[in-house]
N, C-alpha and C positions, 0 to 999 in steps of 0.2 A: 473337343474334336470339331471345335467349328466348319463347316462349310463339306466335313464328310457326304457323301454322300453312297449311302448302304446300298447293296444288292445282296441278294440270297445267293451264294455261291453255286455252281452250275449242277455239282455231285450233291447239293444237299438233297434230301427226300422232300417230296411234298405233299406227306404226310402230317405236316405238323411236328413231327416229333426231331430229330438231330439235325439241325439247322446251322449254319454260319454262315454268317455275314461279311462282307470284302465290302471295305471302301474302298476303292484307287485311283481317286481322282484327286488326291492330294500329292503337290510336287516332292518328293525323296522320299515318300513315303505310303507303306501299303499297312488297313489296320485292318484288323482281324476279330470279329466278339459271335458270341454263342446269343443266337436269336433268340434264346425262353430269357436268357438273363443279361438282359442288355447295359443295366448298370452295374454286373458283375466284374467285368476289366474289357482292360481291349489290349490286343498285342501288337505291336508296331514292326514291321520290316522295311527291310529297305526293296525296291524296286526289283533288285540285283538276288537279294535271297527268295524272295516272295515266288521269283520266275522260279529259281534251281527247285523253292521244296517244288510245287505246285509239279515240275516235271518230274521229279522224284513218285508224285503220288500216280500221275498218271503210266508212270512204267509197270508199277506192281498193278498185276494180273486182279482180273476182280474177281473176287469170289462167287 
């Protein structure tokens, strides 16, 4: 993932504990990895699905 460049997603806690990371500064593509295990994977979307979940998550009500 050359040239990624990570940020802590907006809804993660910062507590330390359930963290994910967004890089999106990569052209066609948005990646995705869990901040405790950063060599564990990373998941890749495209621009286009990244925006739909992201507004999918913000519709549902927070608990």
């Amino acid at each position: 993932m050359t040239g990624a460049r990570w940020r802590t997603a907006t809804r993660s806690s910062n507590n330390g504990g359930d963290c994910v990371e967004v890089a999106d500064n990569l052209p066609g593509r948005v990646l995705v990895r869990d901040s405790k295990d950063r060599a564990g994977g990373t998941l890749s979307f495209t621009p286009t699905a990244w925006r739909a979940f992201v507004g999918h998550v913000q519709a549902v009500p927070q608990v």
